[in-house]
VMD Tcl script that draws the C-alpha trace (Angstrom):
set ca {
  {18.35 3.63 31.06}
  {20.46 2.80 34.02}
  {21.91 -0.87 33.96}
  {21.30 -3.52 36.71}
  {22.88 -6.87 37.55}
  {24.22 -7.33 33.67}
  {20.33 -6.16 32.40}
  {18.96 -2.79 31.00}
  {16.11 -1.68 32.81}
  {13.79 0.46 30.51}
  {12.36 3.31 31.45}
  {8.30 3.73 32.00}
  {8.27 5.59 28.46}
  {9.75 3.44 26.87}
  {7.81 0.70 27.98}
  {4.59 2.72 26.61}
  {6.25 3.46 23.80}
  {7.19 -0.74 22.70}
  {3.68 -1.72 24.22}
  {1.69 1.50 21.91}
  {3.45 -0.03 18.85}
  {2.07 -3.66 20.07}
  {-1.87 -1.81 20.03}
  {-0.62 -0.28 16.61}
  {0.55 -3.62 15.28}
  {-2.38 -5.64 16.89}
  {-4.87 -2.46 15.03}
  {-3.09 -3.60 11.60}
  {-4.20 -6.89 12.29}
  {-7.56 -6.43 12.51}
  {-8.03 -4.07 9.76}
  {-6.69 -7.11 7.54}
  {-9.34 -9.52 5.87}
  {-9.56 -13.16 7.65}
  {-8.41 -14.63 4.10}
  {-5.57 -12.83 4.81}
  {-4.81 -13.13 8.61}
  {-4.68 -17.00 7.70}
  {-1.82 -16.63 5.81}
  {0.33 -15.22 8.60}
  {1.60 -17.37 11.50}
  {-0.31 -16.14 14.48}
  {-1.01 -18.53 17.53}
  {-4.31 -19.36 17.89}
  {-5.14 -17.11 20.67}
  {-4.42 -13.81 18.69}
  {-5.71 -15.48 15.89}
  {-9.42 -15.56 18.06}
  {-8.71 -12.28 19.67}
  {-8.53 -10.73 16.18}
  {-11.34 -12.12 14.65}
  {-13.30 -10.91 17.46}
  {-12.17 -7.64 17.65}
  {-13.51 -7.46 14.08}
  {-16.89 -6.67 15.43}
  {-15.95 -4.39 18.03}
  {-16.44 -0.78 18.70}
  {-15.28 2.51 20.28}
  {-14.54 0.94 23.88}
  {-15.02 -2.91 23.06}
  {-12.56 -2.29 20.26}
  {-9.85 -0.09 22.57}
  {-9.83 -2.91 25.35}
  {-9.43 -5.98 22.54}
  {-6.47 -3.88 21.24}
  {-5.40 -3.79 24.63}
  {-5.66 -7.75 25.17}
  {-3.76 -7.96 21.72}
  {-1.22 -6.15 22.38}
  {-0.78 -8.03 25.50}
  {-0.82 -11.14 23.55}
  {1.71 -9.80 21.27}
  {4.12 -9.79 23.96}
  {4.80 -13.29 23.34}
  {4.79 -13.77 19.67}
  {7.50 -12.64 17.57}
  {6.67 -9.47 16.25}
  {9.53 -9.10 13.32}
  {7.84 -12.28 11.69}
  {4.28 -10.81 12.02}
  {5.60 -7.67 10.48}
  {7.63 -9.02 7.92}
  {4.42 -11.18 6.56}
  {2.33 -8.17 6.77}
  {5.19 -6.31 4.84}
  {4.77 -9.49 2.05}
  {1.09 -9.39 1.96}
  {1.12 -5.49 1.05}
  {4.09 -5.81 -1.51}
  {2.16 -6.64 -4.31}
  {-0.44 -3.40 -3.38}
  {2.50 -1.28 -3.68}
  {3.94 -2.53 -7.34}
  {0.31 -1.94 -8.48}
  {0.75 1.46 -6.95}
  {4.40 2.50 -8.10}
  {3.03 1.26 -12.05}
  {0.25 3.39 -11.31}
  {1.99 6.59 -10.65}
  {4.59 5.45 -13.50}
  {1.81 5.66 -15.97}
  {0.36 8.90 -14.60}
  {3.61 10.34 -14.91}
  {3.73 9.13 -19.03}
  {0.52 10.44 -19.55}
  {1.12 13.89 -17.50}
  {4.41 14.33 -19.87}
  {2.43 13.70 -22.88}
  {0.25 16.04 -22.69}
  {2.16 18.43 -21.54}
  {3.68 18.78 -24.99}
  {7.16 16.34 -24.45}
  {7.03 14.66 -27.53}
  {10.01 13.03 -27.07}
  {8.05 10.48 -24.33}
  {6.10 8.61 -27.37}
  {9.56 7.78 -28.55}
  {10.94 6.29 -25.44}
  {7.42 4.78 -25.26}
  {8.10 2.79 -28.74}
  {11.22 1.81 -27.43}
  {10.35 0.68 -24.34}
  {7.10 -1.27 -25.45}
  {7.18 -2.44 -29.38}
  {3.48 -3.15 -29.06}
  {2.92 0.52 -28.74}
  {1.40 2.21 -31.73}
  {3.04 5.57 -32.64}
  {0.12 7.01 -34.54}
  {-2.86 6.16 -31.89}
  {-0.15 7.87 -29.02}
  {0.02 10.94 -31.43}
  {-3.46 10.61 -31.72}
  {-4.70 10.62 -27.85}
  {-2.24 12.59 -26.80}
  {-3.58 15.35 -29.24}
  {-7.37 14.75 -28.40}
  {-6.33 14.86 -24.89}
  {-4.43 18.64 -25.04}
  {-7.35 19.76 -27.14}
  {-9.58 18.48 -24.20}
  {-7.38 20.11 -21.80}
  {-7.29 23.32 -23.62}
  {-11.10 23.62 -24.32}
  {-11.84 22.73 -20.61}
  {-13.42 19.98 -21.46}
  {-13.94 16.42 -19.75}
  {-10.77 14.54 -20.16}
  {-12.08 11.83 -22.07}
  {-9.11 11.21 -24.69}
  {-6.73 11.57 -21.24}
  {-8.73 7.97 -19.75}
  {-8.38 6.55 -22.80}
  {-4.36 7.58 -23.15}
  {-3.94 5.99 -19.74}
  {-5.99 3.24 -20.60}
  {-3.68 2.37 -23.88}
  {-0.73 3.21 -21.95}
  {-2.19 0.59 -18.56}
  {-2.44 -2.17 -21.23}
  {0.99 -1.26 -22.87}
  {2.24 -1.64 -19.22}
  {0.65 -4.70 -18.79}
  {1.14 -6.60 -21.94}
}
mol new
graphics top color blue
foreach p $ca { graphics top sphere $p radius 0.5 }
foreach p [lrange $ca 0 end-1] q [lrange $ca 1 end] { graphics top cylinder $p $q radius 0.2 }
display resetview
């Protein structure tokens, strides 16, 4: 970057790079459902020029990206992220409990008996006795080759333990 007159001029690849994240950002857009695109402050213009790139493809699609990113230019960009960092917040909790019970489940049946008591700690809904139970239905399952039946229904009781 070589500086000019109190200004940085950026170089060509850098230029790409800023207006390739606007086509990336402008891509996220219209991959979003219009319920949800009304919910984020967009001007009207890249509010049309997404909902018409909706029914776009191959080369239709590539040169409405283009015109979006272009548009882009002149919106602010950390809000439009920032909303679209909101909107997929709650997608990712649902995600992270997910995994969380996986993990419970994976431990129980493993043989890590110890996990049903932090379980009855953590949740004093949870039954001790239909844990025990699953959990053993689900290793004879496992050891038998069989379909893992009694492991849905331990992560089902363990989803509504979450939950509750």
């Amino acid at each position: 970057m070589i500086e000019d007159d109190d200004e940085l001029v950026k170089s060509k690849s850098q230029i790409k790079r800023e207006m390739q994240a606007l086509r990336d950002l402008g891509k996220e857009l219209v991959d979003l459902p219009v319920s949800v695109l009304k919910k984020i402050d967009l001007s009207e213009a890249i509010y049309e020029a997404v909902t018409l790139a909706q029914g776009l493809k191959r080369e239709a699609l590539r040169r409405q990206l283009q015109h979006i990113g272009k548009l882009l230019r002149e919106q602010d960009e950390v809000a439009i992220r920032q909303a679209l960092a909101q909107i997929a917040q709650p997608q990712r909790n649902e995600v992270r409990a997910f995994h969380e019970i996986e993990r419970w489940r994976d431990k129980l049946i493993s043989g890590d008996d110890q996990v049903i008591n932090l379980l009855v700690e953590q949740f004093p809904a949870a039954e001790r006795q239909q844990l025990r139970t699953l959990v053993r239905n689900a290793r004879k399952e496992s050891e038998l080759d069989k379909p893992p039946k009694s492991s849905r229904l331990l992560f089902k009781y363990l989803k509504e333990l979450q939950q509750s």
